[in-house]
N, C-alpha and C positions, 0 to 999 in steps of 0.2 A: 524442372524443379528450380527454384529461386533460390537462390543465397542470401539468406536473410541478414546474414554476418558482411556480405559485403555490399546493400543495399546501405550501409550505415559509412560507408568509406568517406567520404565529404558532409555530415551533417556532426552537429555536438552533443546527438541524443546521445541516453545511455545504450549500454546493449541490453541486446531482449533477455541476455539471463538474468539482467535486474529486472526486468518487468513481471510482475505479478498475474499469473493469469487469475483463475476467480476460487472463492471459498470452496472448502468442502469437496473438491476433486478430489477423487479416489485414485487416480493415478498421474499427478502433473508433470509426469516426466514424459507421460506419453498423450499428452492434450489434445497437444497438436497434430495426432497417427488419428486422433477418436472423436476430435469434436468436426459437425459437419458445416459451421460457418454457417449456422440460419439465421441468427443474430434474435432469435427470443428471447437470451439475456438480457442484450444491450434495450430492447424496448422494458422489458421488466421490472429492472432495477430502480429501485423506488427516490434513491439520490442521484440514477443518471453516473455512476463513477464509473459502468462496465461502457467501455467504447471497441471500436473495433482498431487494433494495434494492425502489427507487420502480420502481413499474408492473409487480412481480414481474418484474424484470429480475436477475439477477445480479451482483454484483459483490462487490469483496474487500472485507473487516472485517478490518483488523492488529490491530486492539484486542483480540480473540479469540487469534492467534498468527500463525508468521511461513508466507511459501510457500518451500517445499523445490521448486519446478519439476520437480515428477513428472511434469507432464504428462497424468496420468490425466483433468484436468476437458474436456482438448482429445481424449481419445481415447474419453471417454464421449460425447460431442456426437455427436448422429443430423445435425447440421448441416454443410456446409463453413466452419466460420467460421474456421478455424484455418491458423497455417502451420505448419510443419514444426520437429520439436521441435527442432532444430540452429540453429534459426534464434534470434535475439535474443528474449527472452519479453516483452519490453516497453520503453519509453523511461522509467520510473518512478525518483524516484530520493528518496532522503530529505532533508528540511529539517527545521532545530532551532531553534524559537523564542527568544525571551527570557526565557518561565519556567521553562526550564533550570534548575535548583536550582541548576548551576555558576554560571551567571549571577547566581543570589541568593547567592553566596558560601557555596554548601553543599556538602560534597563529596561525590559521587555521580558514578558511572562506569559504573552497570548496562548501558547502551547501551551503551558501547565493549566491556565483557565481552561481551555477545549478539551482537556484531558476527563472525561467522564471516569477512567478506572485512576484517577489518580499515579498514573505512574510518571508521570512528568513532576518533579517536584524541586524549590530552589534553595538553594543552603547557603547562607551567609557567608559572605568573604572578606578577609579585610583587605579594606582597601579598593573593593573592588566591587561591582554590584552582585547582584545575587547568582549565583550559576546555577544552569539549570542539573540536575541530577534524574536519570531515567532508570528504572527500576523494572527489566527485560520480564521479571517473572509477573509483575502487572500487566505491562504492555499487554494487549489481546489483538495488537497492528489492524484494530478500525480504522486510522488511517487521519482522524480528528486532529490531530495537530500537523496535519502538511500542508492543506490547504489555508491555513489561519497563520501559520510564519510569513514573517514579510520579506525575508530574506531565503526562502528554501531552502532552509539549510538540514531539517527533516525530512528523511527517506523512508518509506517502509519496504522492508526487503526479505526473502526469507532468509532463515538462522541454518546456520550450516547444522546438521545432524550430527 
């Protein structure tokens, strides 16, 4: 068995408990005991986000682009890993660092533009340019504002319980 935690000892990625595996898992604590690595997701996926991460396991890349919840990577699975598309696609939601260009007194709003549920939004400062404000119970972590920052300073990640 591989040590996925120590496969990361010399590189700057994050660790894989940030990494997102895919919507609509019915059990993502136990993915990686039940998913069997066929990769019919990764062909599926109608924006290409689902790639294959550590241990040829799946999961999402927003850096790539954002997910539309088609639902296609749950209905390509030969697996039960999945719940029903009605159901919540995930607990995932977006966080915005300090290298924010807002933050560095630069104005830039590409996130709030890409924001379809409006949950990226900017509130006037004095003195200062507009900052941006994120509204967690909007958020639906599609994932639209990560790859459109110029600065990556947008993560989606899931919300602790």
């Amino acid at each position: 068995m591989v040590d996925l935690a120590r496969r990361r000892l010399f590189t700057r990625k994050a660790n894989s408990e940030d990494s997102l595996f895919l919507p609509w898992l019915s059990e993502p604590a136990r993915f990686t005991d039940l998913c069997t690595q066929c990769g019919k997701c990764v062909t599926a996926c109608e924006t290409q986000i689902i790639v294959k991460g550590d241990g040829g396991f799946p999961q999402v890349d927003f850096s790539i682009d954002e997910c539309t919840f088609c639902y296609q990577c749950a209905q390509s699975c030969p697996e039960h890993l999945f719940v029903a598309q009605d159901r919540s696609p995930w607990q995932a939601r977006a966080s915005i660092n300090n290298q924010c260009l807002a933050e560095q007194n630069v104005e830039c709003r590409a996130c709030g533009e890409s924001c379809e549920q409006m949950a990226i939004t900017f509130e006037l400062a004095v003195g200062r340019v507009a900052q941006p404000r994120l509204s967690l119970e909007q958020c639906n972590g599609c994932g639209a504002c990560v790859s459109i920052c110029p600065t990556a300073s947008i993560k989606v990640s899931n919300v602790s319980a």
